[in-house]
C-alpha positions in Angstrom: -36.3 96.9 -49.3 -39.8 96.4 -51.7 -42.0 93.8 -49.8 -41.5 90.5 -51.7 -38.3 91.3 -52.7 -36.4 87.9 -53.8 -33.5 89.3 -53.1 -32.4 88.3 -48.9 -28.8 88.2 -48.7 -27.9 91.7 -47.8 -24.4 91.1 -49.2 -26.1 90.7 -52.6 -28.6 93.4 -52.0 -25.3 95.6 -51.7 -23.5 94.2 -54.7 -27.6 94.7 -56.3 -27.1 98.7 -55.2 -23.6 99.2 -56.7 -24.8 97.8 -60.1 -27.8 99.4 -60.8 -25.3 102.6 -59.4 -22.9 102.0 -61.8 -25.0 101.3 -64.7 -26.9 104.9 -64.2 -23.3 106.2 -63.4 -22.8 105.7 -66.7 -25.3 106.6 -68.5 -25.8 109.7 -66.5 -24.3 112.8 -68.6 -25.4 115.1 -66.2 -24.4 114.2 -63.0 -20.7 114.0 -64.6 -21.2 117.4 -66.4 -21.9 119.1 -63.2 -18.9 116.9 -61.7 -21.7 115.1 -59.2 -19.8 111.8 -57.7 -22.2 109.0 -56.2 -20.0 108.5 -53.3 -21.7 105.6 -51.9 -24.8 103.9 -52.0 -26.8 100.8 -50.4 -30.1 99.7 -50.6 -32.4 102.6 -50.2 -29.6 105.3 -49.8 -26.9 107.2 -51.8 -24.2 109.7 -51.0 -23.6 112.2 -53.4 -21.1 115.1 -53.8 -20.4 118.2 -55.9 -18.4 121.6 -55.7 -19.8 124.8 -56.2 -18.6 125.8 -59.3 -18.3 129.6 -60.9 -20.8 128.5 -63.4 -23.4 127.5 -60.7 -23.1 130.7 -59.1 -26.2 133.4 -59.4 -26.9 136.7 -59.7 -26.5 136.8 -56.0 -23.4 135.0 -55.9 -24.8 132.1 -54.6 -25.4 128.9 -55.4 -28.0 128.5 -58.0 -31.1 126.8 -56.5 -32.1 124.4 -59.5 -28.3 123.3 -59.2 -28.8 122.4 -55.4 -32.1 120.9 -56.4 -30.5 118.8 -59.1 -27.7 117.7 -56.8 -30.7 116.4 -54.3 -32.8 115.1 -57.2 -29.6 112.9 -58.0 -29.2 111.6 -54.9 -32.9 110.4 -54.6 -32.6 109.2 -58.1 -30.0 106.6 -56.5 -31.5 105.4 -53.6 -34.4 105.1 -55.5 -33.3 102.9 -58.1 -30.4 101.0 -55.5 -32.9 98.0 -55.8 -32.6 97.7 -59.5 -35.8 98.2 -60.2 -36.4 101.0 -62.9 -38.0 104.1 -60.7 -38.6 107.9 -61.6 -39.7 110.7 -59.8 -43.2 111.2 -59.9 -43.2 114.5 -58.1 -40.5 116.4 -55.4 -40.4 119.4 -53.5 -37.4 121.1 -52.0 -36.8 123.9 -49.0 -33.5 126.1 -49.2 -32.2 126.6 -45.9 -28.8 128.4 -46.2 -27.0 130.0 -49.6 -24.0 127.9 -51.3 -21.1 129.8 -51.9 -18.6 129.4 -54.5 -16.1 126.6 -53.4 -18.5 124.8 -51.5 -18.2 121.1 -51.6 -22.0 119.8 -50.6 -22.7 116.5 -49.5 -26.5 115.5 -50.8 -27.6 112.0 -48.5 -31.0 110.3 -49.8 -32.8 107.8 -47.7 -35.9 106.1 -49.2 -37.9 106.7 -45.8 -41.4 104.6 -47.1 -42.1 101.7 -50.7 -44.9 99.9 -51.1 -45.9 98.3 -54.6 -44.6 101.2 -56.7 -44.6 104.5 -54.8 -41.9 105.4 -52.5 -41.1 108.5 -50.8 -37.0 109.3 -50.5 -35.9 112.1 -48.0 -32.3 113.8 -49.5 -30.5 116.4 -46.8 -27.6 118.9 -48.7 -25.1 119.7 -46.9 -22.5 121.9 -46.9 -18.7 120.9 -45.9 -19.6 122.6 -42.2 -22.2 120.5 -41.8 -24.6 123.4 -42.3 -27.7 122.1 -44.1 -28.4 124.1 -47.4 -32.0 122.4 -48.7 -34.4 119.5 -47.3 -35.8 117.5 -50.4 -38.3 115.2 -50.4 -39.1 113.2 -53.2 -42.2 110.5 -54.3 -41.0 107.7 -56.6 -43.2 105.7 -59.4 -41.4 102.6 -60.0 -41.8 101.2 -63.6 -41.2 98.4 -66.1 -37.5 97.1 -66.1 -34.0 97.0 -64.4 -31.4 99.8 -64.1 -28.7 96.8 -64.3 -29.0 93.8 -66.5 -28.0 91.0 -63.8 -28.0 87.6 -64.4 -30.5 85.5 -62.6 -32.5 88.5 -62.0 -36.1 89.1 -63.9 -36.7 92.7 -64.3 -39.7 94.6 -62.1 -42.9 94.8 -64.1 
């Protein structure tokens, strides 16, 4: 959790994580075009899931890399923003370790591993449903003004 963070309870900063979670959910047309579920999430992590679909498939017949990529990219954007504070990606970098294959259901987890005043850097692991990791990703966060959830009681991050 940000230093100076008003928010103690860690009930609250749970019920915090599943707000701002669902407000992106909802707003997020892409993750629900590629059929991307944000399985679970708490305060500096997410869970995120997709199958490989024929239409993510390359000339290979594997799974398209900027598909994986934007499965990991989602997953960071949730732990990232699980405080409710507006954050972006300021810059990520991935490594492919093993294909995806058509029917693959991958598992994406994103732990925000260092935040301080508005940088972060968030560490997301795909996985396939063997438990064979597919890509490392880390990314580096830039929080800016606002909230991802308009809570009551709650100013938003300037």
């Amino acid at each position: 959790m940000p230093e100076g963070d008003p928010i103690m309870d860690p009930a609250r900063k749970q019920q915090v994580a599943e707000a701002a979670r669902e407000a992106m959910y909802a707003r997020d047309h892409a993750a629900r075009a590629l059929g991307i579920q944000v399985t679970e999430v708490a305060p500096g992590f997410a869970r995120c899931t997709m199958t490989v679909r024929q239409d993510m498939v390359n000339g290979h017949d594997i799974l398209h890399g900027g598909l994986c990529f934007t499965l990991a990219d989602t997953c960071f954007a949730y732990a990232c923003n699980s405080h409710n504070r507006v954050t972006v990606a300021q810059s990520a970098s991935v490594t492919f370790c093993a294909p995806g294959k058509l029917g693959d259901v991958l598992t994406a987890e994103g732990t925000e591993t260092w935040q301080q005043g508005r940088g972060g850097v968030t560490d997301v692991t795909v996985t396939n449903q063997d438990g064979v990791v597919l890509a490392m990703f880390r990314g580096n966060s830039r929080t800016i003004k606002g909230q991802v959830a308009d809570l009551p009681g709650e100013e938003a991050a300037q």
